[in-house]
C-alpha positions as a printed NumPy array, in Angstrom:
array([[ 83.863, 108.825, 112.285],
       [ 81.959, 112.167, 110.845],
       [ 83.894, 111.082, 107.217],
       [ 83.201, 107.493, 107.633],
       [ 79.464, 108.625, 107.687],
       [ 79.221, 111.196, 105.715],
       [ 80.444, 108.803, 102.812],
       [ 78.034, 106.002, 104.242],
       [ 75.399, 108.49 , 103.819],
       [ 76.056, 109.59 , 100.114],
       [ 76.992, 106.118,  98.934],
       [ 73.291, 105.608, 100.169],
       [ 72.005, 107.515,  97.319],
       [ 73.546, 106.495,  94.806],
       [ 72.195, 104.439,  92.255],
       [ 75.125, 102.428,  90.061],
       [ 73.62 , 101.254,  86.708],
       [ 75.973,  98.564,  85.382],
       [ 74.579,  96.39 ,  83.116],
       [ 77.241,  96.606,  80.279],
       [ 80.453,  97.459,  82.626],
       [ 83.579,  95.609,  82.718],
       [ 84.04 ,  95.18 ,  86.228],
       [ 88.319,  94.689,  86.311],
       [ 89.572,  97.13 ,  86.553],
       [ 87.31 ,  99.82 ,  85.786],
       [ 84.687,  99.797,  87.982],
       [ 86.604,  97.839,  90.81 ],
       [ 88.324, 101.32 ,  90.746],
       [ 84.783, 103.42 ,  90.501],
       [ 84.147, 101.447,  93.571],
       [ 87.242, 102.143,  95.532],
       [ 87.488, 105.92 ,  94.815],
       [ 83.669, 105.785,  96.043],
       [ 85.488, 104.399,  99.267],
       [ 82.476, 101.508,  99.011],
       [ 79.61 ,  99.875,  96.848],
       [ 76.836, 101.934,  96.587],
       [ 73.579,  99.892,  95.249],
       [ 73.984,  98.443,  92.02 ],
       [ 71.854,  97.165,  89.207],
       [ 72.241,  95.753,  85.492],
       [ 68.554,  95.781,  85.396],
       [ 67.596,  96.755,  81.65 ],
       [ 63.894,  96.601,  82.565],
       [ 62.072, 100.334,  82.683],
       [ 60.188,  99.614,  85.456],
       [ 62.929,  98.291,  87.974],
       [ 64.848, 100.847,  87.056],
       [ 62.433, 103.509,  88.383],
       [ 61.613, 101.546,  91.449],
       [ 65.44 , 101.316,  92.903],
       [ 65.71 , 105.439,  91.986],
       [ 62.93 , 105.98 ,  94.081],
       [ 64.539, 107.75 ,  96.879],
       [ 67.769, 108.35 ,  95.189],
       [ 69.693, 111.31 ,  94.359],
       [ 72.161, 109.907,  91.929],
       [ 72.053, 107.664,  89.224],
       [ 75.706, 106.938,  88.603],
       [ 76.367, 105.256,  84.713],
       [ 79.916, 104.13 ,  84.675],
       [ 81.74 , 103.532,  81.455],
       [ 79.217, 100.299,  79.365],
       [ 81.83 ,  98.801,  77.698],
       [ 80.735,  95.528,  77.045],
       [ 78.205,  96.871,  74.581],
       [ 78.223,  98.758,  71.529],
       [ 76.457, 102.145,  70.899],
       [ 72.909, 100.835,  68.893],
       [ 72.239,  98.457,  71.991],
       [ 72.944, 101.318,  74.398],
       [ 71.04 , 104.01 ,  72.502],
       [ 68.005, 101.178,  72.155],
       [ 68.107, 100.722,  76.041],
       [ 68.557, 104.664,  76.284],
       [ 65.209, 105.074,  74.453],
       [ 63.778, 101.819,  76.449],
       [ 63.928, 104.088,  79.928],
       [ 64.316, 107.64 ,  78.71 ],
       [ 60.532, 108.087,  80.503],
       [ 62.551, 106.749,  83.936],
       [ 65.422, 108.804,  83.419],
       [ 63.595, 112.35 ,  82.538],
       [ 61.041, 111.121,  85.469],
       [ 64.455, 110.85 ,  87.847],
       [ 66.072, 114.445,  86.728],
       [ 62.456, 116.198,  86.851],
       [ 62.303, 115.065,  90.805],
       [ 66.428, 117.257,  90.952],
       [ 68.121, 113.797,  90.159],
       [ 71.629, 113.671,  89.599],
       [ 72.421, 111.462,  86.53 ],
       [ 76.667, 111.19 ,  86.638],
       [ 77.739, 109.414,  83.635],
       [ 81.428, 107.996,  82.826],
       [ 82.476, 107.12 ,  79.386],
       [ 85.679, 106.31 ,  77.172],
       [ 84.006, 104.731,  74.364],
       [ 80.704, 103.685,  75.055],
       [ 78.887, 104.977,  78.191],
       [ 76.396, 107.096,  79.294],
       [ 76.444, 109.803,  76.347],
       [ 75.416, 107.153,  73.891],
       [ 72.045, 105.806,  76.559],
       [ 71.366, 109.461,  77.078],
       [ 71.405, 110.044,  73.184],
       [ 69.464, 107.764,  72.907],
       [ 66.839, 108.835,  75.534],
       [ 66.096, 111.774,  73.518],
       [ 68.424, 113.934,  75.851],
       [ 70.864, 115.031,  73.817],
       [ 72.97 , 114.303,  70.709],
       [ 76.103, 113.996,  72.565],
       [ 78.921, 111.849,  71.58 ],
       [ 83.006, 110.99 ,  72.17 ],
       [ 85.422, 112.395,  70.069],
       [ 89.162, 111.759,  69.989],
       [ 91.23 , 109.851,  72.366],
       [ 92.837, 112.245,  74.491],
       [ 95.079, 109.93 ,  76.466],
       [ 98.455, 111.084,  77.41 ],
       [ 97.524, 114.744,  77.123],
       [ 96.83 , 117.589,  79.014],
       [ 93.82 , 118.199,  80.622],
       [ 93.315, 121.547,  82.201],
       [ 90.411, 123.154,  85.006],
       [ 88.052, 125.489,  82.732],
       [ 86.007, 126.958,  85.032],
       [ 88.383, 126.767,  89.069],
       [ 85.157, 128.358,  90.578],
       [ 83.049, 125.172,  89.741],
       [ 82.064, 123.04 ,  92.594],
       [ 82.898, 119.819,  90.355],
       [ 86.606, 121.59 ,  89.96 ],
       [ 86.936, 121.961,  94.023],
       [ 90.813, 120.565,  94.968],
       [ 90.884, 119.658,  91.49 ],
       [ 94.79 , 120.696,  89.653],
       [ 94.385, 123.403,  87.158],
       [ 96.233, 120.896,  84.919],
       [ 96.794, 117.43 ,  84.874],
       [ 97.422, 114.398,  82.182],
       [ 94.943, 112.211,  80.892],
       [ 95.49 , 109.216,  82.386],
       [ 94.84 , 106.05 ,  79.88 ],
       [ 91.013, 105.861,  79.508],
       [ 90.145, 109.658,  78.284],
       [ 88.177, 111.181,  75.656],
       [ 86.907, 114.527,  74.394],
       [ 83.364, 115.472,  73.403],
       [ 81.399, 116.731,  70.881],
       [ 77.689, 117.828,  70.285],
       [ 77.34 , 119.223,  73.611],
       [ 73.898, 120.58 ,  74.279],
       [ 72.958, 124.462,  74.412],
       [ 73.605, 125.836,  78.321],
       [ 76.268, 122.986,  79.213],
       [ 79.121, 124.081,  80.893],
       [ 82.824, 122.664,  80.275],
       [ 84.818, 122.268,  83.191],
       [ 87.337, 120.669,  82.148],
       [ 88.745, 120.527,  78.53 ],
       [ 91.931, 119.112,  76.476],
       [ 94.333, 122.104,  76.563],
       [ 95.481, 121.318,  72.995],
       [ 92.045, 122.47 ,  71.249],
       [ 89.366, 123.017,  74.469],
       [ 87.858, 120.468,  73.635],
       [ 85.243, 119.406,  76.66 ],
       [ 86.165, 116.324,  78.567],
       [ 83.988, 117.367,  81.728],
       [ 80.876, 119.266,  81.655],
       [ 77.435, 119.205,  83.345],
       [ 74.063, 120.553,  82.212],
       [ 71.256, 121.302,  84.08 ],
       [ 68.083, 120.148,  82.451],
       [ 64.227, 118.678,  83.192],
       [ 65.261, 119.862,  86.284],
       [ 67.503, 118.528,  87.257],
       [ 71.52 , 117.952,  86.192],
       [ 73.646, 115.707,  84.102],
       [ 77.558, 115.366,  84.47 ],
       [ 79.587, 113.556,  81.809],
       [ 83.46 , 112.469,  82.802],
       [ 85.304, 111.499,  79.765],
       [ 87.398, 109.2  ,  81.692],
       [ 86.634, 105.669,  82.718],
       [ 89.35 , 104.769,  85.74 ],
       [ 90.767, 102.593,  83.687],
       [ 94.003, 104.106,  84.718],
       [ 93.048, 106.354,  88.273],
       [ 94.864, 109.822,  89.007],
       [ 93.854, 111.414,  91.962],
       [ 92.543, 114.18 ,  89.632],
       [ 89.756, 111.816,  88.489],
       [ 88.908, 110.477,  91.217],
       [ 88.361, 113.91 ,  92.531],
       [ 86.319, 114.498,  89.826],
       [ 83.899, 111.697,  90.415],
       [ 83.709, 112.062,  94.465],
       [ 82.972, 115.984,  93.329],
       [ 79.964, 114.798,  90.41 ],
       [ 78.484, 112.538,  93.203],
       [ 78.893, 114.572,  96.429],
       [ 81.637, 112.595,  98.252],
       [ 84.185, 114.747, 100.647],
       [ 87.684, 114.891,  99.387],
       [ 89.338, 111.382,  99.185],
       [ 92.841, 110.597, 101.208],
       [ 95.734, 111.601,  99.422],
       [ 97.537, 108.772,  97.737],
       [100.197, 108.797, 100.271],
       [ 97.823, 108.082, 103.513],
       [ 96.054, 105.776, 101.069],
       [ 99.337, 103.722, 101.074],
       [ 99.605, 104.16 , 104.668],
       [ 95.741, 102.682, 105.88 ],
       [ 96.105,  99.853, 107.276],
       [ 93.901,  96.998, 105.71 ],
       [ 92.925,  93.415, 106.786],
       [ 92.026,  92.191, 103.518],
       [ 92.549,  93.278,  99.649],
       [ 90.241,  93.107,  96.568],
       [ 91.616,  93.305,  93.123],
       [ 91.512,  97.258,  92.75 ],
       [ 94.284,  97.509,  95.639],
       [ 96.135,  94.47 ,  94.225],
       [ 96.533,  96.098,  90.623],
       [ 96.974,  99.895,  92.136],
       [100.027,  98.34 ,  93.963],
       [101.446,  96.566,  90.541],
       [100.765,  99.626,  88.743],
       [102.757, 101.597,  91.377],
       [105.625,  99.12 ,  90.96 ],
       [105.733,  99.458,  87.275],
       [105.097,  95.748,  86.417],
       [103.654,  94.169,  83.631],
       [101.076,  91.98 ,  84.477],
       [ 97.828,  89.964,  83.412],
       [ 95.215,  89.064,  85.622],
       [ 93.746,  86.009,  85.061],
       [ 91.519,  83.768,  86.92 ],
       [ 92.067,  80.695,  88.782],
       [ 90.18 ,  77.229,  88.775],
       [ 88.299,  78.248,  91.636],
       [ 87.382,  81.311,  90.171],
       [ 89.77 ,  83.621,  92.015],
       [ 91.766,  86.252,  90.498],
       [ 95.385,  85.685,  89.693],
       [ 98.256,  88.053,  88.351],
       [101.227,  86.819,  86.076],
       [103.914,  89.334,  86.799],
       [106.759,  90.219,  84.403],
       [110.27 ,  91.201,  86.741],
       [112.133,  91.791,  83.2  ],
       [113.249,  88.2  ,  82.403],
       [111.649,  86.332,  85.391],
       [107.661,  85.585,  85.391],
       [105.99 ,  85.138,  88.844],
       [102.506,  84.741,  89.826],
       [100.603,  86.35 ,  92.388],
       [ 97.273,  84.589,  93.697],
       [ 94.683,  85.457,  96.905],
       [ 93.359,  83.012,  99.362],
       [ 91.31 ,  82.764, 102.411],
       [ 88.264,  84.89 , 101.299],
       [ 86.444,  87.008, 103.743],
       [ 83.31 ,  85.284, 104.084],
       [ 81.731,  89.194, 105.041],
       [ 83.144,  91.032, 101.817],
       [ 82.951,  88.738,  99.008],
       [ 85.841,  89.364,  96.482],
       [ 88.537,  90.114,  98.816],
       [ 90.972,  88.077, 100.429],
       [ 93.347,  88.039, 103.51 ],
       [ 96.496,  86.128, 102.176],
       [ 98.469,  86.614,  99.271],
       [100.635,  84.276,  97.921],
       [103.725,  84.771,  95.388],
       [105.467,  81.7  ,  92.946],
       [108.058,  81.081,  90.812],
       [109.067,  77.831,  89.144],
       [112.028,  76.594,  86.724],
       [112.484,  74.046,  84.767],
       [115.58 ,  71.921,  86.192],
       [114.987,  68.737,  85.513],
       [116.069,  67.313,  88.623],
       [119.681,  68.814,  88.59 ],
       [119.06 ,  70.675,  92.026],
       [119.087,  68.533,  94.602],
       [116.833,  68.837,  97.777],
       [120.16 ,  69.287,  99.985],
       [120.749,  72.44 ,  97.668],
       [117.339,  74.056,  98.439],
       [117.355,  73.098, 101.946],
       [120.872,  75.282, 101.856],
       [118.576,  77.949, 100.468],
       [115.938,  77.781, 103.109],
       [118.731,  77.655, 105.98 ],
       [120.304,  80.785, 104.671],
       [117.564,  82.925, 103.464],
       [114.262,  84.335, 105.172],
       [111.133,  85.285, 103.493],
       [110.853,  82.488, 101.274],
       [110.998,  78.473, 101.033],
       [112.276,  76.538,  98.223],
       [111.516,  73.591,  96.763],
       [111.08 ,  70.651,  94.454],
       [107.804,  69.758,  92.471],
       [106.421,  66.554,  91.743],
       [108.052,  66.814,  88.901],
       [111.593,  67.512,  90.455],
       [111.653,  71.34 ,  89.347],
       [112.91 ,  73.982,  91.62 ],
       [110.219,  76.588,  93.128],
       [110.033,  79.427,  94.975],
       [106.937,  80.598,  96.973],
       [106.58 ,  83.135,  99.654],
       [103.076,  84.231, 101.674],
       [102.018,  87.688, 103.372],
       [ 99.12 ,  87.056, 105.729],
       [ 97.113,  90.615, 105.684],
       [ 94.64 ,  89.753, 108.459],
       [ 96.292,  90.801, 111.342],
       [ 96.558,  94.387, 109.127],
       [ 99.215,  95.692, 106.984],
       [ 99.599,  98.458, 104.262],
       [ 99.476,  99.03 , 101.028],
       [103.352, 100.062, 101.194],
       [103.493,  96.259, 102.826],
       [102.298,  95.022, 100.094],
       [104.337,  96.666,  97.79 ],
       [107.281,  95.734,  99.721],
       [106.099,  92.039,  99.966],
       [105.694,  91.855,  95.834],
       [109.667,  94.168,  95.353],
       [111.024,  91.344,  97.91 ],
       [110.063,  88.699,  96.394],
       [110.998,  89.673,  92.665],
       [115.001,  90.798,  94.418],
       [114.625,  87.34 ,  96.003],
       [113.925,  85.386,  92.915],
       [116.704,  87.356,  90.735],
       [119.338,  85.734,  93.591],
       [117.215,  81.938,  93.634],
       [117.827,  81.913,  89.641],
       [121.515,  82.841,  89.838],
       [121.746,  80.374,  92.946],
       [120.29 ,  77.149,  91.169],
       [122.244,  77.921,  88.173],
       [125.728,  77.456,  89.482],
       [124.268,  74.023,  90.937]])
């Protein structure tokens, strides 16, 4: 309960700016490593903006992609009298950036001239300073997980904490200015490591998250989209997300030469965006040449599915994994493996029928 409130407590001061973000996946997964929403805004209006700090100790920018730089430097130099207000009171200001994020609204703010260099995915990142707070259970190295950049034009008195071990170039630092500080993460979750996520919990003041392992091990009740894709990506499937005619998110997953898709239902009328059911389908085109006596064979013989024929007399395979009595993640993962083993043997079964 003392971690449970402890977060509760932080996540209370925390400010989220997100009026440019692209909310799947990247801040779905800001959220999750947060362990919860803290209060949000897309306000681009000066004076709203300095009424929801009020109070605050973080102001939290994740990654703006759906902008480009001029119309984040114009809204940078829109609020820069809210944001040097904010760090002169100690504010926090936590920025997140890939592309386009927070360096380019704090450039231009007047701050600094800050700006993102190369695209360090795929390399090394290494700890630059282990006695920094930000690098506490940190790795001394770690790869850049897709999503990473370097830095260049850092200001006078930053300090790197963590840099690209090919060249040292930054890719975190923080700088303590106006009186307050300001922490850039080149990095915007797109892909999560439990290095980054460390990294942000550290920037805003969270305790240490779970370790990926007990992660897979909570048991949940309902899932949002961040868990959904964390388990595909664990899997190592290929997959689009896509979104259904009710607005719902659905996932088209690739099992080499079978496609299935995965889709939600029942919504949990208290958290909006996640679901307690998960449903998984596969369909082929048979024309009617498998007969309803050969699927009901299917169904006899086999659990954790149900077969059968379409309206327009094509085979299909569906199975369901109710989460609200609780479950885990591993579950889930076992659900998805299941079904994809279990729609290998439906393919080879209809075809010698």
């Amino acid at each position: 309960m003392q971690a449970v409130s402890a977060v509760a407590i932080v996540l209370a001061g925390i400010l989220a700016w997100i009026p440019y973000v692209r909310m799947t996946p990247e801040y779905d997964h800001v959220v999750e490593a947060l362990g919860g929403h803290p209060t949000e805004t897309a306000t681009t209006e000066p004076e709203e903006l300095a009424l929801l700090l009020e109070g605050r100790a973080v102001l939290l920018i994740p990654e703006q992609q759906e902008a480009d730089e001029a119309a984040l430097e114009a809204l940078g130099t829109e609020v820069a009298g809210v944001l040097r207000a904010f760090l002169s009171r100690g504010g926090r200001i936590v920025g997140m950036s890939f592309a386009r994020g927070a360096e380019d609204l704090l450039r231009g703010a007047g701050l600094w001239e800050v700006n993102d260099g190369y695209n360090v995915t795929g390399g090394t990142l290494g700890v630059a300073r282990t006695d920094h707070p930000l690098a506490a259970g940190i790795p001394t190295r770690f790869p850049a997980p897709d999503g990473s950049t370097d830095f260049y034009g850092l200001p006078e008195g930053a300090t790197v904490v963590v840099w690209d071990t090919y060249d040292k170039a930054p890719v975190v630092f923080t700088w303590e200015v106006g009186g307050g500080t300001v922490i850039l993460l080149g990095f915007d979750l797109y892909e999560r490591t439990e290095a980054t996520v460390g990294l942000l919990r550290n920037a805003v003041g969270l305790p240490a998250a779970p370790s990926s392992t007990a992660a897979s091990e909570r048991v949940v009740r309902d899932v949002g989209v961040s868990e959904v894709e964390e388990v595909l990506v664990d899997l190592g499937l290929t997959f689009d997300q896509r979104t259904d005619p009710y607005g719902d998110p659905v996932w088209v997953l690739y099992f080499d030469d079978l496609t299935a898709i995965l889709s939600v239902d029942d919504a949990a009328e208290e958290a909006p965006g996640r679901f307690r059911y998960l449903g998984l389908y596969a369909g082929w085109t048979t024309g009617g040449e498998v007969s309803c006596d050969a699927l009901n064979a299917w169904n006899r013989l086999t659990r954790g599915s149900r077969a059968y024929l379409d309206e327009e007399g094509d085979a299909a395979l569906e199975s369901e994994l109710y989460l609200g009595d609780g479950v885990t993640l591993a579950t889930v993962q076992a659900f998805i493996e299941r079904f994809g083993r279990l729609a290998r043997a439906f393919a080879e079964y209809i075809a010698g029928k």
